[in-house]
Chimera marker file (.cmm) of the C-alpha trace (Angstrom):
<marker_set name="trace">
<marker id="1" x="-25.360" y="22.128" z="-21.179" r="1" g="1" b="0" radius="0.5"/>
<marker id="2" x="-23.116" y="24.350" z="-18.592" r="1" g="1" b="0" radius="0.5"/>
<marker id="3" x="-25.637" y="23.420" z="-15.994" r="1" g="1" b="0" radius="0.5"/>
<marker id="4" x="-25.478" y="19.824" z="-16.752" r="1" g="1" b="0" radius="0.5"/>
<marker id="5" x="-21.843" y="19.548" z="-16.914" r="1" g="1" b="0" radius="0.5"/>
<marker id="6" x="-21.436" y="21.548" z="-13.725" r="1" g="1" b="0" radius="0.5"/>
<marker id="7" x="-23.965" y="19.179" z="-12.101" r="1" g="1" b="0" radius="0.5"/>
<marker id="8" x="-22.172" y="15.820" z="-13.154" r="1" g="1" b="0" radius="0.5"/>
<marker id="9" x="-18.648" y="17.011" z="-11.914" r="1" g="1" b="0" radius="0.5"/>
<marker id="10" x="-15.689" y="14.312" z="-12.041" r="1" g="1" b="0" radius="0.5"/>
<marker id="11" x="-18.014" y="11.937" z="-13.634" r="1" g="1" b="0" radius="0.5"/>
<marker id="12" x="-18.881" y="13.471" z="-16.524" r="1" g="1" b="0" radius="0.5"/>
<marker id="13" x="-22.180" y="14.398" z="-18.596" r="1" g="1" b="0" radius="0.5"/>
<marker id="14" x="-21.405" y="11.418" z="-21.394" r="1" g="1" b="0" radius="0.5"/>
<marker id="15" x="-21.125" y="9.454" z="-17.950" r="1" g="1" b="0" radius="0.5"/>
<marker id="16" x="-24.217" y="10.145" z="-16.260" r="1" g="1" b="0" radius="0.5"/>
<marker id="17" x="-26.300" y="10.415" z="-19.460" r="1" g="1" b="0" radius="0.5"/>
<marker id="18" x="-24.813" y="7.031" z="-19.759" r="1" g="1" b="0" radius="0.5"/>
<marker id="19" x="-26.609" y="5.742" z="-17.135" r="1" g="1" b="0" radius="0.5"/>
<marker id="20" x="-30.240" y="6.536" z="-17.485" r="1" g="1" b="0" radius="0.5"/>
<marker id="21" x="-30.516" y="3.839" z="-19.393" r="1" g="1" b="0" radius="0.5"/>
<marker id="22" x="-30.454" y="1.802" z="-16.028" r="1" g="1" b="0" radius="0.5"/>
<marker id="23" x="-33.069" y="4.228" z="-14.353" r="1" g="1" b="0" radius="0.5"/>
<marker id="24" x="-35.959" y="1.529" z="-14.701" r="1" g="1" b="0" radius="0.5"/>
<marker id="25" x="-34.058" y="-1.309" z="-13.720" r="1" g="1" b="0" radius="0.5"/>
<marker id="26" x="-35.645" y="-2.524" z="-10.010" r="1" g="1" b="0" radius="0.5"/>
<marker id="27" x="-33.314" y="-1.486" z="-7.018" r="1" g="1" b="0" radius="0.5"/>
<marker id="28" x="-33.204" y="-4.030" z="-3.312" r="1" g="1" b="0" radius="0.5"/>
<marker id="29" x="-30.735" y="-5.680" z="-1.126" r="1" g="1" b="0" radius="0.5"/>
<marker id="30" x="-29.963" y="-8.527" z="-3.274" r="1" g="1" b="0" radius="0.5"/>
<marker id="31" x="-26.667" y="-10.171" z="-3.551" r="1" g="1" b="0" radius="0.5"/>
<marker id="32" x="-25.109" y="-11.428" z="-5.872" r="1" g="1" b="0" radius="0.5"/>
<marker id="33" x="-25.334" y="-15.316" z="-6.591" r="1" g="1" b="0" radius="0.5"/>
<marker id="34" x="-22.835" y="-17.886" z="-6.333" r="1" g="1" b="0" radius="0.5"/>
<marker id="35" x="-21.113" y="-19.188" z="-10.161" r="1" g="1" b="0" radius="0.5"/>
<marker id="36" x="-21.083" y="-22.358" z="-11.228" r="1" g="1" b="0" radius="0.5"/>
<marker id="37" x="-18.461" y="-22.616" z="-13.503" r="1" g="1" b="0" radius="0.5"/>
<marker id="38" x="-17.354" y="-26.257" z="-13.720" r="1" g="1" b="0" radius="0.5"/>
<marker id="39" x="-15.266" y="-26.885" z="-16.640" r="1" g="1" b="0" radius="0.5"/>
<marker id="40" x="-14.917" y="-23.433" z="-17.909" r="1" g="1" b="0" radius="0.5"/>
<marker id="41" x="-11.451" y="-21.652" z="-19.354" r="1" g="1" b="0" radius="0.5"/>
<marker id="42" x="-8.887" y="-19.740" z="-16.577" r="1" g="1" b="0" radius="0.5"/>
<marker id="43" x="-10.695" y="-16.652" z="-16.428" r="1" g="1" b="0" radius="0.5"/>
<marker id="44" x="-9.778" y="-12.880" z="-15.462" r="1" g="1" b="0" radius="0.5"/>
<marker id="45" x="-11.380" y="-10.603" z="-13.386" r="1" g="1" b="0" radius="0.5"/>
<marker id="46" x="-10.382" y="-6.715" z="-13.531" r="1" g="1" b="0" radius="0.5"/>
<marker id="47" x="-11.083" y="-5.212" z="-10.031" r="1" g="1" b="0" radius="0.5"/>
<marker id="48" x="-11.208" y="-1.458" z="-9.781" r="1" g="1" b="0" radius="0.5"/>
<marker id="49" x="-10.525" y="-0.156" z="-6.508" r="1" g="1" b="0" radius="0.5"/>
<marker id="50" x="-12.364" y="2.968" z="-6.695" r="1" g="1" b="0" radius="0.5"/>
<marker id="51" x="-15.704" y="1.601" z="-8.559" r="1" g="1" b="0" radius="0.5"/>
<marker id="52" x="-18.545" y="2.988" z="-6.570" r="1" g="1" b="0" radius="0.5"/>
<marker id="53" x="-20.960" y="0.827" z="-9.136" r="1" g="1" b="0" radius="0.5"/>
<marker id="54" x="-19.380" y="-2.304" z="-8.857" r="1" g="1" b="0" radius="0.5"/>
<marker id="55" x="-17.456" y="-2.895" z="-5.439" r="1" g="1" b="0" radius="0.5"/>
<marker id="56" x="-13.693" y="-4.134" z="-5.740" r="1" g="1" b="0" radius="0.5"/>
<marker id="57" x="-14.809" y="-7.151" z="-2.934" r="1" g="1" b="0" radius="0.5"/>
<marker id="58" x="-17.175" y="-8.393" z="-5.844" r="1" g="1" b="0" radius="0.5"/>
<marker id="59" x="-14.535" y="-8.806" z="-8.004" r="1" g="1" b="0" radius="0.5"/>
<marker id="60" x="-12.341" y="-10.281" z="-5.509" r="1" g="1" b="0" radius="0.5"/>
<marker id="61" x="-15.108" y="-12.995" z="-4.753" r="1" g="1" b="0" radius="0.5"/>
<marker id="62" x="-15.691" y="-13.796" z="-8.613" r="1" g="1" b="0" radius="0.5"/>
<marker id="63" x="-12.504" y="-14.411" z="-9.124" r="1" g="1" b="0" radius="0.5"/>
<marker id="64" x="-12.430" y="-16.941" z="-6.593" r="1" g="1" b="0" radius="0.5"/>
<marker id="65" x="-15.492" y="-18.515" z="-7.509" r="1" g="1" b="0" radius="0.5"/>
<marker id="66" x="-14.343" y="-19.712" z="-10.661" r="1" g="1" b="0" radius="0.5"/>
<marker id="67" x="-12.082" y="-22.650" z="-11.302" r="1" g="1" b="0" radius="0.5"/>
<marker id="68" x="-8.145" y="-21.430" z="-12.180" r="1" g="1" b="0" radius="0.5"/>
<marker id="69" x="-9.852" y="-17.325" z="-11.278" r="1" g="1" b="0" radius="0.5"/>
<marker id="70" x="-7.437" y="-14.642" z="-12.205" r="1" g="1" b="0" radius="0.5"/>
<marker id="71" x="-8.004" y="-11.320" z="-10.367" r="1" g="1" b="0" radius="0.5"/>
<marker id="72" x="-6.199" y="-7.813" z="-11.820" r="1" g="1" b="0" radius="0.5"/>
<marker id="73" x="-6.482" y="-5.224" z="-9.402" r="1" g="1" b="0" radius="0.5"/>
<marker id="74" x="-6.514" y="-1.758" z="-10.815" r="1" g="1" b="0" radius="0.5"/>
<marker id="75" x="-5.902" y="1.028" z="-7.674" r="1" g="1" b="0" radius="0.5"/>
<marker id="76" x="-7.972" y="4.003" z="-9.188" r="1" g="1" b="0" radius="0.5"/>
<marker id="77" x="-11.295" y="5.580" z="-9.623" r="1" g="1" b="0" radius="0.5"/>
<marker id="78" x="-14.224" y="5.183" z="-12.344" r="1" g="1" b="0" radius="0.5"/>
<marker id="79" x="-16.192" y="2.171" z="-13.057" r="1" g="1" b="0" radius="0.5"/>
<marker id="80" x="-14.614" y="-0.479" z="-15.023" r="1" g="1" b="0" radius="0.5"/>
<marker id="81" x="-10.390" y="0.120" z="-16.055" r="1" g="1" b="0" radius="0.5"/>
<marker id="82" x="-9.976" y="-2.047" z="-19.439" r="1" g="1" b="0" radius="0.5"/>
<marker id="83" x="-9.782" y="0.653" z="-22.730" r="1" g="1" b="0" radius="0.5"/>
<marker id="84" x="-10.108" y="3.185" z="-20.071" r="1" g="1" b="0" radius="0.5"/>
<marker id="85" x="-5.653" y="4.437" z="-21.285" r="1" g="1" b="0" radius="0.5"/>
<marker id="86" x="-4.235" y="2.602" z="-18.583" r="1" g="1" b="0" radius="0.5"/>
<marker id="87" x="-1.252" y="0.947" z="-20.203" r="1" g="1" b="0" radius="0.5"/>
<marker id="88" x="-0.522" y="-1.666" z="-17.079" r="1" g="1" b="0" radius="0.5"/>
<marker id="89" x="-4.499" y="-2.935" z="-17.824" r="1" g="1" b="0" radius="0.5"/>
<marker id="90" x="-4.494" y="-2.823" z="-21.509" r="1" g="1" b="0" radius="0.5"/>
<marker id="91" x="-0.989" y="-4.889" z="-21.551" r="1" g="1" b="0" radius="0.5"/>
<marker id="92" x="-2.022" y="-7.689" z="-18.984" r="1" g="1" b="0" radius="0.5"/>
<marker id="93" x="-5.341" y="-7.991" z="-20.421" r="1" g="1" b="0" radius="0.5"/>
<marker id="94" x="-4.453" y="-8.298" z="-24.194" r="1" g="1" b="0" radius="0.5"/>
<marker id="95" x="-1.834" y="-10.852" z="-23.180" r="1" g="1" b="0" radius="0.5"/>
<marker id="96" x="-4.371" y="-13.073" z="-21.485" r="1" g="1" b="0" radius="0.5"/>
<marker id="97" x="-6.965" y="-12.345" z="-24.395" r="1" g="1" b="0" radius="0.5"/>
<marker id="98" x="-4.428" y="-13.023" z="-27.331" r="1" g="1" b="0" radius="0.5"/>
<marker id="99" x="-1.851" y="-15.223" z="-26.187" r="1" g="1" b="0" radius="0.5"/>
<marker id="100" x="-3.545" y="-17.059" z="-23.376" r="1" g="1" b="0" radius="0.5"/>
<marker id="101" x="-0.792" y="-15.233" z="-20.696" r="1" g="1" b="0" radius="0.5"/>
<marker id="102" x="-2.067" y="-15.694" z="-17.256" r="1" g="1" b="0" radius="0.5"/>
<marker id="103" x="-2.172" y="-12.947" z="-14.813" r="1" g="1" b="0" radius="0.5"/>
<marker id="104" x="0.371" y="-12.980" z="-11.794" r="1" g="1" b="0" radius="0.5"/>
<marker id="105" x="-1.378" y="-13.905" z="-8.284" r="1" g="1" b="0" radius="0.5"/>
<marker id="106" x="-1.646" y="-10.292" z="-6.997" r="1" g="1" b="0" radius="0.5"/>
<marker id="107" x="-1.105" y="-8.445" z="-10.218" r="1" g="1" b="0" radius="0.5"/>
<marker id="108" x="-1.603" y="-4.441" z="-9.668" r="1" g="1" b="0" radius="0.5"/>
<marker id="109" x="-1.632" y="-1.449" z="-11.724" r="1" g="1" b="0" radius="0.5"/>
<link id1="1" id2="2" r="1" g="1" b="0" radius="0.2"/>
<link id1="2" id2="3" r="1" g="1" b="0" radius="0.2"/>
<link id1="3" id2="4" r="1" g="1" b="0" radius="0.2"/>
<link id1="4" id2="5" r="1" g="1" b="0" radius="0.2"/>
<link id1="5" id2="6" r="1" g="1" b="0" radius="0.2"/>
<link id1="6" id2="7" r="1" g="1" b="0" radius="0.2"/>
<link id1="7" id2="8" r="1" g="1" b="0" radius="0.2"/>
<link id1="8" id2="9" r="1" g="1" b="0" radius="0.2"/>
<link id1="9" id2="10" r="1" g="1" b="0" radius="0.2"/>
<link id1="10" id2="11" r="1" g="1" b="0" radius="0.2"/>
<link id1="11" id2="12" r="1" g="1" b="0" radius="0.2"/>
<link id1="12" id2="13" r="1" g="1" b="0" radius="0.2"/>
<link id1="13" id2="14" r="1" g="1" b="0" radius="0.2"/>
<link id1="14" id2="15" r="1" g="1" b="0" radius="0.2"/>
<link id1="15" id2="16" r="1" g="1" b="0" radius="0.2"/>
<link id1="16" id2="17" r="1" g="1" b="0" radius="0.2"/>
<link id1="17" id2="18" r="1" g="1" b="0" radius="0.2"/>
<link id1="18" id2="19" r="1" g="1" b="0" radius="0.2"/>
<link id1="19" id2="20" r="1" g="1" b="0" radius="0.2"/>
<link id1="20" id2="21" r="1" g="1" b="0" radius="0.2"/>
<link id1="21" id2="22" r="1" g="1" b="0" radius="0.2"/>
<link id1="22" id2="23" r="1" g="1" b="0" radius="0.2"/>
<link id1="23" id2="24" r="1" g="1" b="0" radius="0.2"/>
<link id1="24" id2="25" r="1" g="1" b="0" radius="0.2"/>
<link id1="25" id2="26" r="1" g="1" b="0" radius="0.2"/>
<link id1="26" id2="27" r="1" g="1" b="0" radius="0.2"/>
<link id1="27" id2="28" r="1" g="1" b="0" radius="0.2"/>
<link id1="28" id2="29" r="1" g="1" b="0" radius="0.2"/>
<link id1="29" id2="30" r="1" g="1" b="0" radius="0.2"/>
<link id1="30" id2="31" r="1" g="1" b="0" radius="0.2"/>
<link id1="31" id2="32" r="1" g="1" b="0" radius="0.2"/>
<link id1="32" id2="33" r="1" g="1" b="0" radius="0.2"/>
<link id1="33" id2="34" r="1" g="1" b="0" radius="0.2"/>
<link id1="34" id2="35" r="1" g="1" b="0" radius="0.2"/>
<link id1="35" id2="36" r="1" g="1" b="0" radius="0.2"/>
<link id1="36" id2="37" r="1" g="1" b="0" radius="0.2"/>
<link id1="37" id2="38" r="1" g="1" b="0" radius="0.2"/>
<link id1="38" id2="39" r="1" g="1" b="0" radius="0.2"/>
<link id1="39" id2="40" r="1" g="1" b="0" radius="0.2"/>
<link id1="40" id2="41" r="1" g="1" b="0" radius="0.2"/>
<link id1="41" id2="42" r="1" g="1" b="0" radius="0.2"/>
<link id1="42" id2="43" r="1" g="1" b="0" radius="0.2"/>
<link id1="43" id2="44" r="1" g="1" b="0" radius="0.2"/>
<link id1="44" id2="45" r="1" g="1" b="0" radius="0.2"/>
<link id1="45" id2="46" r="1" g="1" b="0" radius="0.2"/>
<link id1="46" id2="47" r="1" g="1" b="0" radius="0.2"/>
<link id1="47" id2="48" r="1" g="1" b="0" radius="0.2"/>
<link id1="48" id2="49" r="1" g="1" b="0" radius="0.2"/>
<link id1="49" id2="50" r="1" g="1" b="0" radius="0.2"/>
<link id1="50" id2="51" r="1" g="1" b="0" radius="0.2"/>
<link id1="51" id2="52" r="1" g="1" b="0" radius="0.2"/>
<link id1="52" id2="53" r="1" g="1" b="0" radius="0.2"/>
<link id1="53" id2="54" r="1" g="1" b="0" radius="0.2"/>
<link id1="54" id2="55" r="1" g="1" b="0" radius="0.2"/>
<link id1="55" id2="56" r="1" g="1" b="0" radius="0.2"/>
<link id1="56" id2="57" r="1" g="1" b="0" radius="0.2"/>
<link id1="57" id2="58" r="1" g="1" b="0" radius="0.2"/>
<link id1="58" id2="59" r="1" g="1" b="0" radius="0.2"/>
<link id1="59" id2="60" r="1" g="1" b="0" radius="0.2"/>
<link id1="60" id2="61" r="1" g="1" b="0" radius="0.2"/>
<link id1="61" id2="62" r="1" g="1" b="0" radius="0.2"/>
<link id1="62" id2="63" r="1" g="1" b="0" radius="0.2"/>
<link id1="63" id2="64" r="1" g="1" b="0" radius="0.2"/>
<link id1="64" id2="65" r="1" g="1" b="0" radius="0.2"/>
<link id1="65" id2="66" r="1" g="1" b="0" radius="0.2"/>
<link id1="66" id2="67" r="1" g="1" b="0" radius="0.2"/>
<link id1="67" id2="68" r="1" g="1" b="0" radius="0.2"/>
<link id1="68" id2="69" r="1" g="1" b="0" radius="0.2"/>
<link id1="69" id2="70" r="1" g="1" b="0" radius="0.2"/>
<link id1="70" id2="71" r="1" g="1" b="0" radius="0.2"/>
<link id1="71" id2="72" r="1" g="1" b="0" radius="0.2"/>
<link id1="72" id2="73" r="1" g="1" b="0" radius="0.2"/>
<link id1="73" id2="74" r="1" g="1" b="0" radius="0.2"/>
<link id1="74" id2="75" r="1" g="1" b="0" radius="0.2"/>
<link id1="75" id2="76" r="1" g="1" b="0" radius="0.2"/>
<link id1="76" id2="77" r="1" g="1" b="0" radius="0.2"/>
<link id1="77" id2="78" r="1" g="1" b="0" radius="0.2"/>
<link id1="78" id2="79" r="1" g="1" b="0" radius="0.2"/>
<link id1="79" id2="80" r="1" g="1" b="0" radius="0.2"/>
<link id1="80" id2="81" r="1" g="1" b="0" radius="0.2"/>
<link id1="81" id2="82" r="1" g="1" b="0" radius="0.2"/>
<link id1="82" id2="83" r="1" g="1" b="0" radius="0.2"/>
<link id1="83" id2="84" r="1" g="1" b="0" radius="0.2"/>
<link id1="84" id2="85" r="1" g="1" b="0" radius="0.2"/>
<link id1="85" id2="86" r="1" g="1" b="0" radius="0.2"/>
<link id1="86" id2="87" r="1" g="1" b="0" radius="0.2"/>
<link id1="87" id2="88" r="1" g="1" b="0" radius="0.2"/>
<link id1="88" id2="89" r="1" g="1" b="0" radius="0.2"/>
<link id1="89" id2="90" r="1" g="1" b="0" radius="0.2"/>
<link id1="90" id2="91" r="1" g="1" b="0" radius="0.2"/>
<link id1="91" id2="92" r="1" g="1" b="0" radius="0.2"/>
<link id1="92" id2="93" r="1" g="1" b="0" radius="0.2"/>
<link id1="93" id2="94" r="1" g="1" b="0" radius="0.2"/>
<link id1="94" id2="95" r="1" g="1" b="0" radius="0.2"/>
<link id1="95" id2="96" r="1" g="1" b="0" radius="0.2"/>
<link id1="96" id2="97" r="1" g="1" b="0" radius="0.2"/>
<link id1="97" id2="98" r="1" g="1" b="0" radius="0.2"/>
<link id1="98" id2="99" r="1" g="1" b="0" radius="0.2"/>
<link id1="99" id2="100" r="1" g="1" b="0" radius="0.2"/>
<link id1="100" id2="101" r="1" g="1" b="0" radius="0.2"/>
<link id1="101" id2="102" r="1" g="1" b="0" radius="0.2"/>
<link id1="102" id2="103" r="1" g="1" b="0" radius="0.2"/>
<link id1="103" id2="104" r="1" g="1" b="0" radius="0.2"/>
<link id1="104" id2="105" r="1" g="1" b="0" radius="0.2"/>
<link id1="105" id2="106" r="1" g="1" b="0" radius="0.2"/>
<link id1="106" id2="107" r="1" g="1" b="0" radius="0.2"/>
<link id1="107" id2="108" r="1" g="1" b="0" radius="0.2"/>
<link id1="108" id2="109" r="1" g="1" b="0" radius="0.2"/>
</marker_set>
């Protein structure tokens, strides 16, 4: 286990055994499509800044894409921020998700 936890460095054995289960998914230049969301509920986006899997500009364009779009930026590393301890995330998020509390236009943690 030393060797594997010295090969994984910042991210983490539990975090790269956590993603072999993606190892057979197909790999390509495709982008992501367009949403058609029409109708749907205000929603939020959570943005990390430092996601190598899932660029911040993605979450930036998804939140536009949908009708009444929140975007919360979160300026740090890892992939995904919600129930990751960061009590700026958790608060903003669990207001929208329990009380219906939108997000500020340019909300940061």
């Amino acid at each position: 286990m030393p060797r594997a936890e010295e090969a994984a460095g910042v991210y983490g054995t539990a975090a790269v055994t956590a993603e072999l289960t993606c190892r057979g998914w197909p790999s390509g230049e495709g982008k992501p499509h367009r949403v058609e969301a029409d109708g749907v509920a205000p929603v939020l986006v959570v943005g990390t800044t430092g996601d190598a899997s899932t660029p911040y500009e993605e979450a930036v364009s998804l939140a536009e894409q949908f009708p009444g779009g929140m975007l919360l930026t979160y300026e740090g590393m890892g992939h995904t921020a919600y129930g990751r301890g960061d009590a700026c995330v958790t608060e903003q998020v669990d207001a929208y998700l329990v009380d219906l509390e939108p997000v500020r236009p340019d909300a940061t943690c």
